[in-house]
DOGUKOL-373549 format. One record per atom (N, C-alpha, C): residue number from 1; atom name; x, y, z. Coordinates in steps of 0.001 Angstrom, whole numbers, plus 500000, padded with zeros to 6 digits. Each point is the difference from the previous one (the first is absolute). Example, Ala and Ser with C-alpha at 12.3 -4.5 7.8 and 13.67 -1.06 7.14 Angstrom:
REM DOGUKOL-373549
<atom resi="1" name="N" X="513190" Y="494310" Z="507800"/>
<atom resi="1" name="CA" X="499110" Y="501190" Z="500000"/>
<atom resi="1" name="C" X="500900" Y="501200" Z="500000"/>
<atom resi="2" name="N" X="499650" Y="501050" Z="499280"/>
<atom resi="2" name="CA" X="500820" Y="501190" Z="500060"/>
<atom resi="2" name="C" X="499230" Y="501090" Z="500730"/>
//
This chain:
REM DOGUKOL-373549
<atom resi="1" name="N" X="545155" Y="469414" Z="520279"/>
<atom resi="1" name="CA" X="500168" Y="500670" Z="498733"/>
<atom resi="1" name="C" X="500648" Y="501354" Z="500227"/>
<atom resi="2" name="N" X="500757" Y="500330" Z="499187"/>
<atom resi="2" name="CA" X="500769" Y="501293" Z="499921"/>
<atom resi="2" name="C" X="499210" Y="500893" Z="499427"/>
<atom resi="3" name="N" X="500089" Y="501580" Z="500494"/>
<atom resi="3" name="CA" X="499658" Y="501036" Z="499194"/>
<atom resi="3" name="C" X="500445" Y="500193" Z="498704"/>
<atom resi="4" name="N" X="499203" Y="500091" Z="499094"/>
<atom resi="4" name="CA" X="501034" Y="500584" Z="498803"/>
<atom resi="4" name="C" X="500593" Y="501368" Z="499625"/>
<atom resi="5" name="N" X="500566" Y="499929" Z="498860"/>
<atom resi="5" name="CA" X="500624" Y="501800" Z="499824"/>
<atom resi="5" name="C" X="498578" Y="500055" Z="498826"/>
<atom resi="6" name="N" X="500202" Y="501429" Z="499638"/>
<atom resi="6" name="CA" X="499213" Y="500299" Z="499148"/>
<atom resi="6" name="C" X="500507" Y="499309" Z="498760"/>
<atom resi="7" name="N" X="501113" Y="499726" Z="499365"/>
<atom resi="7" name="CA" X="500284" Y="499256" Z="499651"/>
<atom resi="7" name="C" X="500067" Y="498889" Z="499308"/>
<atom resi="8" name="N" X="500215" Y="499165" Z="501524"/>
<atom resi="8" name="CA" X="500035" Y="498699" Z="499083"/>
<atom resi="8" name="C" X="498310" Y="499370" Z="500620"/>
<atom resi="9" name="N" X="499967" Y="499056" Z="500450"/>
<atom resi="9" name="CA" X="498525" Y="499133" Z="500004"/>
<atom resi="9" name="C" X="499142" Y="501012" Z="500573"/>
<atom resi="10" name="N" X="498707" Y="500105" Z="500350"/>
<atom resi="10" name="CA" X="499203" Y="500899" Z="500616"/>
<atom resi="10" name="C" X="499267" Y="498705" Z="500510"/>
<atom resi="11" name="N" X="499261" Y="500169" Z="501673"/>
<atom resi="11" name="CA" X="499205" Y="499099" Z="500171"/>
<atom resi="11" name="C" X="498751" Y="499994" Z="499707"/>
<atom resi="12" name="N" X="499667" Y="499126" Z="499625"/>
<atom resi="12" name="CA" X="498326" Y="499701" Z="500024"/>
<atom resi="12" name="C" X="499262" Y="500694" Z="500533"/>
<atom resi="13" name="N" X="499632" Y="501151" Z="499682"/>
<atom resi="13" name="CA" X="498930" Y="500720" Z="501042"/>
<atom resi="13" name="C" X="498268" Y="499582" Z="499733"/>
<atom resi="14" name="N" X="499116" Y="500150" Z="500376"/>
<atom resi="14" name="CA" X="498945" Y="499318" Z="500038"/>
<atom resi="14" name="C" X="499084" Y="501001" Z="500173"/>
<atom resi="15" name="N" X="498969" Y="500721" Z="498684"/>
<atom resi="15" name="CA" X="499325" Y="501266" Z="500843"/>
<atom resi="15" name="C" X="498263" Y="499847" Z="499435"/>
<atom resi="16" name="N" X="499600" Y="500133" Z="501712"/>
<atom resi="16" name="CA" X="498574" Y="499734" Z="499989"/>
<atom resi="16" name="C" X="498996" Y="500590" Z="499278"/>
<atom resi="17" name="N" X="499715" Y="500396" Z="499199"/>
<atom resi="17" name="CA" X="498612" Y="500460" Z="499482"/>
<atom resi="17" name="C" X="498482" Y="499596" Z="500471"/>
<atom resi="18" name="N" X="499507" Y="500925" Z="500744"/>
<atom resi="18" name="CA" X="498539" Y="499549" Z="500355"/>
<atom resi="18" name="C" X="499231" Y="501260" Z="499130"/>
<atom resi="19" name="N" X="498671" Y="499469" Z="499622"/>
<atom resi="19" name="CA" X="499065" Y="500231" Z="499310"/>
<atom resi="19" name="C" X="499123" Y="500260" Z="500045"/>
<atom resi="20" name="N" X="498922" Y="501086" Z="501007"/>
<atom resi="20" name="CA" X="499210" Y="499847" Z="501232"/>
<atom resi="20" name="C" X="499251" Y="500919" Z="498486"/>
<atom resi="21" name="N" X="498313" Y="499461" Z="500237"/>
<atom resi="21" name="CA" X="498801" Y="500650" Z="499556"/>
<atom resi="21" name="C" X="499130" Y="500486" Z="500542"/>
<atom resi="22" name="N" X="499770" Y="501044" Z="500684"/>
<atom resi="22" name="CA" X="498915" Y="500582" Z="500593"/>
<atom resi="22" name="C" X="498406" Y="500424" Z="499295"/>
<atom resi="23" name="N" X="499154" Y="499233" Z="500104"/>
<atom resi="23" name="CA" X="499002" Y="500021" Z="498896"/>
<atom resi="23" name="C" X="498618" Y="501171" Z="500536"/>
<atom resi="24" name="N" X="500334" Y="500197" Z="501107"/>
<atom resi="24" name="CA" X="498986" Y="501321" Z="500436"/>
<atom resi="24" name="C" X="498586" Y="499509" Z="499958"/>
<atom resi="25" name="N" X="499150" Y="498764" Z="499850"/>
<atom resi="25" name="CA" X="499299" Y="499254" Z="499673"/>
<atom resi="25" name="C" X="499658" Y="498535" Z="500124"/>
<atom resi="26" name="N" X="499199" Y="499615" Z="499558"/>
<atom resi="26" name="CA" X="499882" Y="498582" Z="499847"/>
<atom resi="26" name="C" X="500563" Y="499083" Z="499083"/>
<atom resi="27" name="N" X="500853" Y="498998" Z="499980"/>
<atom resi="27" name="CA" X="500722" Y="499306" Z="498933"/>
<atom resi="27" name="C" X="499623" Y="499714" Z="498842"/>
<atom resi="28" name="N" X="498761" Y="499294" Z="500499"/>
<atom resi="28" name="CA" X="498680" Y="499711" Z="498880"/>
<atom resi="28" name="C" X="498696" Y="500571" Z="500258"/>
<atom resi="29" name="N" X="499168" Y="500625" Z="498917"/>
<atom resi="29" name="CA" X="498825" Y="500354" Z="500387"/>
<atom resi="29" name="C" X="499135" Y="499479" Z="498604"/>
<atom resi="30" name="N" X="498534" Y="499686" Z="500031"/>
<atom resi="30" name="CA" X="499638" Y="500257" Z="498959"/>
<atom resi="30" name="C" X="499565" Y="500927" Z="498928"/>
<atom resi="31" name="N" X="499654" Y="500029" Z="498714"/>
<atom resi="31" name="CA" X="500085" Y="500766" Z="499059"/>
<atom resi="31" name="C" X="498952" Y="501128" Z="500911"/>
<atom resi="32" name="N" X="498407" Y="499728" Z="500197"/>
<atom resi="32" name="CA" X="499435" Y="501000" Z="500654"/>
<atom resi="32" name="C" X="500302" Y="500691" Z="500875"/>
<atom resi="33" name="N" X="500830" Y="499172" Z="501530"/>
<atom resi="33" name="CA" X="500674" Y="500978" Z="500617"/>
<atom resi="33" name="C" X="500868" Y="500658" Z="499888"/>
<atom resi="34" name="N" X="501126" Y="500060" Z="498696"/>
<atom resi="34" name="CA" X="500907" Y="501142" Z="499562"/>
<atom resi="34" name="C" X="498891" Y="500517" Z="499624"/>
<atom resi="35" name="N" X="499083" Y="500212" Z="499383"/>
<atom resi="35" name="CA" X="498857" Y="501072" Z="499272"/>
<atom resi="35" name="C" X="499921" Y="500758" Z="500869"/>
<atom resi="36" name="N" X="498906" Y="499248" Z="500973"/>
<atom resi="36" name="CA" X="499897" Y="500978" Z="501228"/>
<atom resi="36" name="C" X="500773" Y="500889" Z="500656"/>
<atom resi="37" name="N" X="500850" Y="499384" Z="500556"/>
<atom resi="37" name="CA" X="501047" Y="500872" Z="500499"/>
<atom resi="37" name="C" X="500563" Y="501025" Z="499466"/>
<atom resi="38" name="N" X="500370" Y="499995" Z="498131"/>
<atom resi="38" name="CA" X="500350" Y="500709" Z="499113"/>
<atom resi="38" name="C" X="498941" Y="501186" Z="500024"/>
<atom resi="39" name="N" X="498576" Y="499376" Z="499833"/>
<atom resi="39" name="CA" X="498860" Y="501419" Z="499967"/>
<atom resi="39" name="C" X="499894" Y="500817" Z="501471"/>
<atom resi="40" name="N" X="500672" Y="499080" Z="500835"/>
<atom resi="40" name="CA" X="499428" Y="500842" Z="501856"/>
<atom resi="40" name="C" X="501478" Y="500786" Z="499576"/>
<atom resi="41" name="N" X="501119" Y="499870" Z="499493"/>
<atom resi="41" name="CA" X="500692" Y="500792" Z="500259"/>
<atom resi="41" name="C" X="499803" Y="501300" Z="499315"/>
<atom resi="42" name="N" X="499752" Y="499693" Z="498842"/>
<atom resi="42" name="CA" X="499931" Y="501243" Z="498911"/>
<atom resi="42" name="C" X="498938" Y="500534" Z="499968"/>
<atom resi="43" name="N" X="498841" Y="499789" Z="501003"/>
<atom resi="43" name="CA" X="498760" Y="500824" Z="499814"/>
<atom resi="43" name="C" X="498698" Y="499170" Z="498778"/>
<atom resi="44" name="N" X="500279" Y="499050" Z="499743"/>
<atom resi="44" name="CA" X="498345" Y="499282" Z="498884"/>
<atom resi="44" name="C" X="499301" Y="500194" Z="501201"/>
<atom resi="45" name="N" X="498485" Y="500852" Z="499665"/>
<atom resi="45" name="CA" X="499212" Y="500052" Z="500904"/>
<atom resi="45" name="C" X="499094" Y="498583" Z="498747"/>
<atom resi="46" name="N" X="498866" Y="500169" Z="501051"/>
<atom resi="46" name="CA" X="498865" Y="499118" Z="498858"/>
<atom resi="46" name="C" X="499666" Y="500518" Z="498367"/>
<atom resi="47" name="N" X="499726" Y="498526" Z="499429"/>
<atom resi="47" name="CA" X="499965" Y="500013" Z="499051"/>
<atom resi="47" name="C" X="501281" Y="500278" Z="498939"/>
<atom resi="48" name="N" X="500181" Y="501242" Z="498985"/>
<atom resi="48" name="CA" X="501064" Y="500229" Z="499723"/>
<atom resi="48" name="C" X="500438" Y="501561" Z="500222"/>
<atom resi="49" name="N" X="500198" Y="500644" Z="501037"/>
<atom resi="49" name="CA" X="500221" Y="501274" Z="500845"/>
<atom resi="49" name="C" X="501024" Y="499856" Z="500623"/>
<atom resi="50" name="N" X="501006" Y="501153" Z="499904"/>
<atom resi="50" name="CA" X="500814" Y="499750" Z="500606"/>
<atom resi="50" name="C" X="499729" Y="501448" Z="501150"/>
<atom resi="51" name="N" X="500593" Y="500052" Z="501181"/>
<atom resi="51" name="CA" X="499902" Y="500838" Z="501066"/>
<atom resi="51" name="C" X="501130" Y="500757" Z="499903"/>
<atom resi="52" name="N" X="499497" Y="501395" Z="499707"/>
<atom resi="52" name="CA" X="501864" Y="501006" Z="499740"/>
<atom resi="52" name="C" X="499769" Y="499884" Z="498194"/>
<atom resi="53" name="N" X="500439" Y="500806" Z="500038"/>
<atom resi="53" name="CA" X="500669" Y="499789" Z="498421"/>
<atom resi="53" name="C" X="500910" Y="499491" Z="499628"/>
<atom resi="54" name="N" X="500240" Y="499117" Z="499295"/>
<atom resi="54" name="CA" X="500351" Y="498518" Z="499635"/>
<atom resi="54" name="C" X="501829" Y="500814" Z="499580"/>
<atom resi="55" name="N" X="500866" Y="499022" Z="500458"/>
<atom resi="55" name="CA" X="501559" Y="500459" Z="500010"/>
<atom resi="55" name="C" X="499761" Y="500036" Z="498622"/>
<atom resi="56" name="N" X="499921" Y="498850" Z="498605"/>
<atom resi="56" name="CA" X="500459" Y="500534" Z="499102"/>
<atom resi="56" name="C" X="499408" Y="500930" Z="499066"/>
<atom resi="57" name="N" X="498940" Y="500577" Z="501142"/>
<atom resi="57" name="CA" X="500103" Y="501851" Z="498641"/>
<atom resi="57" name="C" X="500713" Y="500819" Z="500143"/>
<atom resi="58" name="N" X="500324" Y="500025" Z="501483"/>
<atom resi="58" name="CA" X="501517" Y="501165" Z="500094"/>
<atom resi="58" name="C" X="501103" Y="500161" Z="498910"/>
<atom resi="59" name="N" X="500200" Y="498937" Z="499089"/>
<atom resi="59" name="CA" X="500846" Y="499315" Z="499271"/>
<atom resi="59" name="C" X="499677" Y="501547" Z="498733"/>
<atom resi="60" name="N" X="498844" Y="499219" Z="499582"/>
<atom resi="60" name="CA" X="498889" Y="500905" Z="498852"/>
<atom resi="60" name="C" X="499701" Y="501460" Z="500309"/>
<atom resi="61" name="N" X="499870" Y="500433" Z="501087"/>
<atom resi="61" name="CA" X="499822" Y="501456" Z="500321"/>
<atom resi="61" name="C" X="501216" Y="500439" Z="500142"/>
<atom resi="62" name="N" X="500801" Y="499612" Z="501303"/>
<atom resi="62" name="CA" X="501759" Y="500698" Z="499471"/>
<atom resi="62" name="C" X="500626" Y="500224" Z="498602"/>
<atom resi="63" name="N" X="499617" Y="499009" Z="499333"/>
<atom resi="63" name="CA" X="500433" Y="499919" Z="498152"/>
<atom resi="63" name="C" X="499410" Y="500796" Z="499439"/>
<atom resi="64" name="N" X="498773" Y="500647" Z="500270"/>
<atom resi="64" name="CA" X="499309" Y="500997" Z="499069"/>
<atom resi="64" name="C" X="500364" Y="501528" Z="500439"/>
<atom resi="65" name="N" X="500046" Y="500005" Z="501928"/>
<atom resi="65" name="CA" X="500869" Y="501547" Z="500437"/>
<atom resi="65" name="C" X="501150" Y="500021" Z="499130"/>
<atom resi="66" name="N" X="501139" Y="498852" Z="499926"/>
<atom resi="66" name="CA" X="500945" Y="500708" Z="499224"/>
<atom resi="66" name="C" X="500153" Y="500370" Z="498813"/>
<atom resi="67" name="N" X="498423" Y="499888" Z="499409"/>
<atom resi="67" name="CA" X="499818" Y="500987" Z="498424"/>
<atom resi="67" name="C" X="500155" Y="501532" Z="500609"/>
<atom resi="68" name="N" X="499679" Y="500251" Z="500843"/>
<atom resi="68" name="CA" X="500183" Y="501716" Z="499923"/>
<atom resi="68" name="C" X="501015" Y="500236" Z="500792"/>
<atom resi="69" name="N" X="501070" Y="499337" Z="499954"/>
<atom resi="69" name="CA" X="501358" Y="500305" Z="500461"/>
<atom resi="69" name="C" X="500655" Y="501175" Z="499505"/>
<atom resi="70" name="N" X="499797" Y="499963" Z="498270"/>
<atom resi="70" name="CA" X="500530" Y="501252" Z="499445"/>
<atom resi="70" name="C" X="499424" Y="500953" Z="500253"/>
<atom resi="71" name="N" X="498793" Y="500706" Z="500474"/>
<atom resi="71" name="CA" X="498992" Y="501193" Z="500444"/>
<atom resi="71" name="C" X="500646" Y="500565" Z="500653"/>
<atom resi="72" name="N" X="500388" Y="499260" Z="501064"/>
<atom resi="72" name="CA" X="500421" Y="500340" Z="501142"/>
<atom resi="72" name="C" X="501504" Y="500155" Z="500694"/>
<atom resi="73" name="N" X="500251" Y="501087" Z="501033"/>
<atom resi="73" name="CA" X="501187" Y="499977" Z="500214"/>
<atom resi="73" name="C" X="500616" Y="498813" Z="500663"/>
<atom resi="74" name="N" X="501258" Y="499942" Z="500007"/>
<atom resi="74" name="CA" X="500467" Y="498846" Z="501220"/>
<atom resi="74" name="C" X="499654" Y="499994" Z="501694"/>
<atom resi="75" name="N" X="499925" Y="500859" Z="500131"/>
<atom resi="75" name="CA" X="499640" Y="500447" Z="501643"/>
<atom resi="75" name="C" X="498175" Y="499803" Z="499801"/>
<atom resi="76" name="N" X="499730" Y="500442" Z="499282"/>
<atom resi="76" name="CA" X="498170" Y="499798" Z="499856"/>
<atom resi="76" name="C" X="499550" Y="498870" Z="499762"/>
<atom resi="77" name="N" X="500086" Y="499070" Z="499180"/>
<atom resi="77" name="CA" X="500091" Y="498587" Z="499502"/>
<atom resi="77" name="C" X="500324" Y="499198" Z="501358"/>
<atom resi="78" name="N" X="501022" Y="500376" Z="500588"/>
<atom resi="78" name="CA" X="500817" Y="499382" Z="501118"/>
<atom resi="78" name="C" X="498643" Y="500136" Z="500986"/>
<atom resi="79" name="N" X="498899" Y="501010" Z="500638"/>
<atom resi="79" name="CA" X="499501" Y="499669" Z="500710"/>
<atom resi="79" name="C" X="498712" Y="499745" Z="499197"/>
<atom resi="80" name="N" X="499855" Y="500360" Z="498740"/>
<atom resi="80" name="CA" X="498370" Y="498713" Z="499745"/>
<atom resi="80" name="C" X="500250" Y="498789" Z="500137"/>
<atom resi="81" name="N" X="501285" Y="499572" Z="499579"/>
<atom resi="81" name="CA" X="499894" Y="498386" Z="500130"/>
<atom resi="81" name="C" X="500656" Y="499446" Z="501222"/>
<atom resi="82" name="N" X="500199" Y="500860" Z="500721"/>
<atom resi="82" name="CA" X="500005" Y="499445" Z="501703"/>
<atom resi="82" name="C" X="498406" Y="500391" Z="500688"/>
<atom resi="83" name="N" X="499174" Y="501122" Z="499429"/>
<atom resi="83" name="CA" X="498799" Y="499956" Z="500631"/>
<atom resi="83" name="C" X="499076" Y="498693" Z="499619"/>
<atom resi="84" name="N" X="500566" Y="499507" Z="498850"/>
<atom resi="84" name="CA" X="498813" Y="499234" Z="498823"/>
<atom resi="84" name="C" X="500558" Y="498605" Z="500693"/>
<atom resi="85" name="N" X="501512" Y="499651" Z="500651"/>
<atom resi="85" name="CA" X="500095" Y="498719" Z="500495"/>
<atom resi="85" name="C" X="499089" Y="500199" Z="501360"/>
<atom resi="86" name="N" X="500415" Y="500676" Z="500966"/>
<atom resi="86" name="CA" X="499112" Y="500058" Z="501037"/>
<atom resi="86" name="C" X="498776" Y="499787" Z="499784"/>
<atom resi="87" name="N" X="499014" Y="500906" Z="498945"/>
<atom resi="87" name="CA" X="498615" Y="499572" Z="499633"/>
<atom resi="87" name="C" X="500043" Y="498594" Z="500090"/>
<atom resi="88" name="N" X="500657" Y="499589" Z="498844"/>
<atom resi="88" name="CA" X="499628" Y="498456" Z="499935"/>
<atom resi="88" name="C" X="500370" Y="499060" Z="500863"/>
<atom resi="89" name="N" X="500817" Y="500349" Z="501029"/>
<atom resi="89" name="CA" X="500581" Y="499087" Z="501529"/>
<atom resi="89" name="C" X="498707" Y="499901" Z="500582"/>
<atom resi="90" name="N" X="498997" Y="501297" Z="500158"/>
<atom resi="90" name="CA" X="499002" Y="500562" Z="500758"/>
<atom resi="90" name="C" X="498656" Y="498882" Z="499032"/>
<atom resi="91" name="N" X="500449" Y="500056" Z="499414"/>
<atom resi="91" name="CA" X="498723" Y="499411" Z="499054"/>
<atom resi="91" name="C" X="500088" Y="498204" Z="500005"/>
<atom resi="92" name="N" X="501086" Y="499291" Z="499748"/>
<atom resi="92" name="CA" X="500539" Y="498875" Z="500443"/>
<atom resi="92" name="C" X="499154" Y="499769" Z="501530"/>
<atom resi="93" name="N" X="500420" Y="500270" Z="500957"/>
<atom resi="93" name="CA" X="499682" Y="500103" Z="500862"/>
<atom resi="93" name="C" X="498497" Y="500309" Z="500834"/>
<atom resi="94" name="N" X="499507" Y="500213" Z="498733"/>
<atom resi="94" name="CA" X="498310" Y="500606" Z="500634"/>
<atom resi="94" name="C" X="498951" Y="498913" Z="499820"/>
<atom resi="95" name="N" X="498708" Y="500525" Z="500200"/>
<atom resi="95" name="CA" X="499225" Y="498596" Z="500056"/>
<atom resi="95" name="C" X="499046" Y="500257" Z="498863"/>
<atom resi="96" name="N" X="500730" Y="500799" Z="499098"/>
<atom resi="96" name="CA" X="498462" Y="499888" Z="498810"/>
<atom resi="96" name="C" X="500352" Y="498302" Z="499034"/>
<atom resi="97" name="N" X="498803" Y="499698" Z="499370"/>
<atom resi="97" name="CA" X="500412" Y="498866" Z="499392"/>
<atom resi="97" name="C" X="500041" Y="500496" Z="498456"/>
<atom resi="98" name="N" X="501258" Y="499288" Z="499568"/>
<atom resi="98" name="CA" X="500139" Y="500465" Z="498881"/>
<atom resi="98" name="C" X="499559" Y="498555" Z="499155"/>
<atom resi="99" name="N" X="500029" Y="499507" Z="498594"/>
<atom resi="99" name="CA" X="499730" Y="498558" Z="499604"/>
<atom resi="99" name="C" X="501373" Y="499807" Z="498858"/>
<atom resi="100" name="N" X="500274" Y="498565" Z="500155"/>
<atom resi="100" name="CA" X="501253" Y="499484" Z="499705"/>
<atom resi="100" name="C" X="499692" Y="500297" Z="497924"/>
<atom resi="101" name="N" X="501242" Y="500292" Z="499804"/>
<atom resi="101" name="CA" X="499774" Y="500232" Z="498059"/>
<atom resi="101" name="C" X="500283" Y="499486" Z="499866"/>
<atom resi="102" name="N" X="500452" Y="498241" Z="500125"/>
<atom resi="102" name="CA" X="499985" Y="498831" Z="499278"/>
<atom resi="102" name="C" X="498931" Y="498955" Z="499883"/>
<atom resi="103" name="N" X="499469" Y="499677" Z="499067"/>
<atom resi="103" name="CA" X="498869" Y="499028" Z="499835"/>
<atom resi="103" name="C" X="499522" Y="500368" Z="499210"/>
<atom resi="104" name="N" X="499516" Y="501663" Z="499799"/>
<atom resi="104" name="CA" X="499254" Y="500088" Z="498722"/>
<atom resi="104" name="C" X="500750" Y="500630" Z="499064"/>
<atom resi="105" name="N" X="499610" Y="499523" Z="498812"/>
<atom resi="105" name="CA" X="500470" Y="500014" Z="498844"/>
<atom resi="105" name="C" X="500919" Y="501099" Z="499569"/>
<atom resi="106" name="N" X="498374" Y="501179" Z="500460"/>
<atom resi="106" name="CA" X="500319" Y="501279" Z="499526"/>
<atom resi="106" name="C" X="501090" Y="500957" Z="500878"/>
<atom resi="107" name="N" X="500188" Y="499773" Z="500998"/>
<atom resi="107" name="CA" X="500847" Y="500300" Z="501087"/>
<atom resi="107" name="C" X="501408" Y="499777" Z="499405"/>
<atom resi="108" name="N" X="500551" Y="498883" Z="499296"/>
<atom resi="108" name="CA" X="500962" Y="499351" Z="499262"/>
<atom resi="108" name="C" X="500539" Y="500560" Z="498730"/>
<atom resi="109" name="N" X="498719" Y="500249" Z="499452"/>
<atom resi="109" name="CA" X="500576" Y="500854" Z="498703"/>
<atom resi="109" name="C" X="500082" Y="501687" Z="500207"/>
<atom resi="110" name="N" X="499477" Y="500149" Z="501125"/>
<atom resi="110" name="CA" X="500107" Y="501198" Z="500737"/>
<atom resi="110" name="C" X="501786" Y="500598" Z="500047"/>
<atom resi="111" name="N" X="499843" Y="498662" Z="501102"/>
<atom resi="111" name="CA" X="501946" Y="500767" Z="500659"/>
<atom resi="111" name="C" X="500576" Y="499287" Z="498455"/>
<atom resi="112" name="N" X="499662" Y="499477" Z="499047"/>
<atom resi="112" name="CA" X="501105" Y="499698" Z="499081"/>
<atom resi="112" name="C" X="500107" Y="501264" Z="499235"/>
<atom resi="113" name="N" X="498723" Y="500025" Z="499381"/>
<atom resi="113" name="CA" X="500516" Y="501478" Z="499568"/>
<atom resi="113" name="C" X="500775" Y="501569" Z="500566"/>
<atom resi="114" name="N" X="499354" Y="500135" Z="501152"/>
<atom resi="114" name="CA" X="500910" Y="500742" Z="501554"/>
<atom resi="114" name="C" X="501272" Y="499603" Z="499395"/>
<atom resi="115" name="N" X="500780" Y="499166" Z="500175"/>
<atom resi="115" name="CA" X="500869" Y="499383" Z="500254"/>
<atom resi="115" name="C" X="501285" Y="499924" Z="498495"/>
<atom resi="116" name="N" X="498874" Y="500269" Z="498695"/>
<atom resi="116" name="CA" X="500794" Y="500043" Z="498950"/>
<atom resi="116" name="C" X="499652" Y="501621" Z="500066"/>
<atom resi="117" name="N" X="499364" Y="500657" Z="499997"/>
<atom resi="117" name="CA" X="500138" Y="501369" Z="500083"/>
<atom resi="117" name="C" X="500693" Y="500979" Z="500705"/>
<atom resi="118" name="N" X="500414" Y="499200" Z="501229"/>
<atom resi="118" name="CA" X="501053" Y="500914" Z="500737"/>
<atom resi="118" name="C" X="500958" Y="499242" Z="499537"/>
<atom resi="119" name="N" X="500475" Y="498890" Z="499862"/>
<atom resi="119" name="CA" X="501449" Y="499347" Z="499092"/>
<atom resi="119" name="C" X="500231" Y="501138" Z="498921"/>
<atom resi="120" name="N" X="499387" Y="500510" Z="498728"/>
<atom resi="120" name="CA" X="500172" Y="500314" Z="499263"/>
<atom resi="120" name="C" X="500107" Y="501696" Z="500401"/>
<atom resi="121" name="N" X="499048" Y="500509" Z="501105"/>
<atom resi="121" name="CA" X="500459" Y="501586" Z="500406"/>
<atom resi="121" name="C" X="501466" Y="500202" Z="500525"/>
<atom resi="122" name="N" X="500327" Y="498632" Z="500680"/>
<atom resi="122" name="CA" X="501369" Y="500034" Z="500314"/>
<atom resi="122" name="C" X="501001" Y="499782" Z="498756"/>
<atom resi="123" name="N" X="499455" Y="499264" Z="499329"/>
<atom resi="123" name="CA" X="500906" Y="499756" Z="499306"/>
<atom resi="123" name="C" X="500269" Y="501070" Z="498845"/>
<atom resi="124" name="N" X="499027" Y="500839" Z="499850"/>
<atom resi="124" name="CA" X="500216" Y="500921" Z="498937"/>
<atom resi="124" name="C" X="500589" Y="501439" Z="500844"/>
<atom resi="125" name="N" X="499504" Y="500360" Z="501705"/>
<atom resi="125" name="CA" X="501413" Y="501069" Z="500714"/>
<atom resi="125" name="C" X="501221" Y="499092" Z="499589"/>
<atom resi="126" name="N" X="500614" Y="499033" Z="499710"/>
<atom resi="126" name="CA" X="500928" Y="499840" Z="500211"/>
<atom resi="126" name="C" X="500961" Y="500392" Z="498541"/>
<atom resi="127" name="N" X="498844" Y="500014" Z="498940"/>
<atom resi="127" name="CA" X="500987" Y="500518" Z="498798"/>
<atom resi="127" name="C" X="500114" Y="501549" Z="499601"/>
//
């Protein structure tokens, strides 16, 4: 077979695609042992306690520092809420037990209201 020009025919080129999955894990596990594994990673101590303070309040406490954003200067603000992440890295990390806020009721209508009340503080700085 002849080379072609750019041209006229081009040959058949043929290009491999491989597809490789690295799963860091077991292929299959059952439902309890993802549990497990899920609670040894993230700290579920017994019962419903979690060890550290649970990642998603950082969420809820960072959201409420940036109500007093306006108080404060930019350079001042700048190190409460780099002291206030460290706190909570430090606190994540520690061994008090804190208990999980899902299951009961009141915990639920708790962060909902939280949750429409800072929607609406934001939403009313914004007009």
């Amino acid at each position: 077979m002849k080379k072609s020009s750019l041209i006229g025919n081009m040959e058949e080129k043929i290009v491999y695609i491989v597809h490789c999955v690295d799963t860091e894990g077991p292929l299959y596990e059952s439902l309890e042992a993802t549990g497990e594994r899920i609670f040894n990673t993230f700290g579920l101590s017994s019962g419903s306690n979690y060890t550290g303070l649970a990642l998603d309040s950082n969420n809820i406490i960072i959201v409420f520092i940036f109500l007093f954003e306006a108080f404060f200067s930019t350079g001042v603000f700048t190190i409460i809420l780099y002291l206030s992440c460290l706190m909570l890295a430090a606190l994540n990390v520690s061994q008090i037990k804190t208990p999980k806020l899902n299951g009961n009721p009141v915990n639920v209508y708790i962060l909902a209201f939280y949750t429409l009340g800072i929607t609406g503080i934001y939403g009313w700085k914004l007009l």
